[in-house]
N, C-alpha and C positions, 0 to 999 in steps of 0.2 A: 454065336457072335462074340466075340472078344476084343476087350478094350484096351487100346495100349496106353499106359500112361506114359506121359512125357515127364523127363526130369523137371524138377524143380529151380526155376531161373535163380541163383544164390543170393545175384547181385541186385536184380528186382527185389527179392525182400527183402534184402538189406534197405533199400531207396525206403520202404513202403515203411518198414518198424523206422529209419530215422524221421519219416514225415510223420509219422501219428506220434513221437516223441515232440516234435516239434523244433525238431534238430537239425541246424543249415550242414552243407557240407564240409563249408569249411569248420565249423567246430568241431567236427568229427574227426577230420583232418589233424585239426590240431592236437585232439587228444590221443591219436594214435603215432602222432610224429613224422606223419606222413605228407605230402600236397594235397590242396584241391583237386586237382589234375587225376590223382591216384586215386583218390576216391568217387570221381566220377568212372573210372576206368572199373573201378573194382564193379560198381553200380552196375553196369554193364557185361558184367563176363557174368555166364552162364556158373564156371567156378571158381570157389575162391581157397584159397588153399589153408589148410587147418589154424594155422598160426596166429593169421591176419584174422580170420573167423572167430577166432576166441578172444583176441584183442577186442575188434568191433564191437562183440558179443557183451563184452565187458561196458565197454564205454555206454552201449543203449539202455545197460539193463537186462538184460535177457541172455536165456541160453545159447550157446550154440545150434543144441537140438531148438528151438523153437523158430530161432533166424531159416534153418533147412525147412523144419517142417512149417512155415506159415504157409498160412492161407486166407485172400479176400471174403472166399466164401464162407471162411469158419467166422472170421470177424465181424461179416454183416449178418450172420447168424446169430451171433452174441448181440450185438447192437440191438435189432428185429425183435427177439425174444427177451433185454433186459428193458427195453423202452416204448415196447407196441405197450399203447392206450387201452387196450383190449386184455389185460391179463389178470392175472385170477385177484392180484391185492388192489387193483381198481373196481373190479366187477363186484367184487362183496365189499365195498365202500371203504376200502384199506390203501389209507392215505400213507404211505412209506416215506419218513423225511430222513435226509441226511441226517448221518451225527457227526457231521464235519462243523465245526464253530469258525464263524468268520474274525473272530473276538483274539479265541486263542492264535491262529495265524499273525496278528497284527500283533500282541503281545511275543511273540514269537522273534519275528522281524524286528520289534522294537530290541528287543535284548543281542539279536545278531549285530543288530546298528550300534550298538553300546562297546558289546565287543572289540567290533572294527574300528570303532575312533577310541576305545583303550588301547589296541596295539596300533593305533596311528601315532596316539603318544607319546610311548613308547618308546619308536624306531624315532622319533623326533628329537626326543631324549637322548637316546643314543648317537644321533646323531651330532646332537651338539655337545657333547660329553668328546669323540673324539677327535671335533676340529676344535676343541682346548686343549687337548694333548698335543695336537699338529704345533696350535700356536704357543704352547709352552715348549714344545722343545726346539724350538727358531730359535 
């Protein structure tokens, strides 16, 4: 007996890596210069041609080769096996914490905020630097 495999839908896992990024269409759109319209289109075709795939590929994060080769069932594989209740660091009383700090994030954020209102400054500065030049040379 022999199994034929069917290609791979391009556009479906394109849809499927921008939903698990968390990513509407039109931002994707946007970041590739393209319409919503188009990227619903792309969504939908079966393929998509190298150029636009590597763009895509770019904006989500991920490869080319990983957008062709995804897969749901590798994904809920990974899921199943990194989150089933039942695995070896639960069963021998091995409590796994993150070592993601929710401390340093906001220290993070605080200093990105610092940032953006020093070059809000800035351009404000700038800005009124040259409508004095405007008005001095009236």
């Amino acid at each position: 007996m022999s199994t034929i495999l069917k290609p791979k839908h391009i556009g479906r896992n394109i849809s499927r890596i921008r939903e698990l990024r968390g990513m509407k269409q039109e931002a994707l759109a946007f970041a590739i210069g393209i319409s919503q319209q188009s990227v619903s289109n792309i969504e939908g075709s079966e393929t998509v041609d190298e150029e636009k795939l590597n763009a895509i590929a770019e904006v989500l994060g991920v490869s080319a080769e990983a957008i062709k080769s995804y897969s749901d069932e590798i994904i809920l594989s990974v899921i199943n096996n990194t989150f089933n209740s039942h695995d070896s660091s639960t069963i021998n009383g091995v409590n796994v914490q993150p070592s993601f700090n929710p401390l340093d994030k906001v220290v993070e954020l605080y200093e990105e905020k610092e940032k953006l209102y020093e070059r809000l400054i800035q351009a404000e500065k700038d800005k009124v630097e040259y409508l004095e030049k405007i008005v001095k040379g009236k």
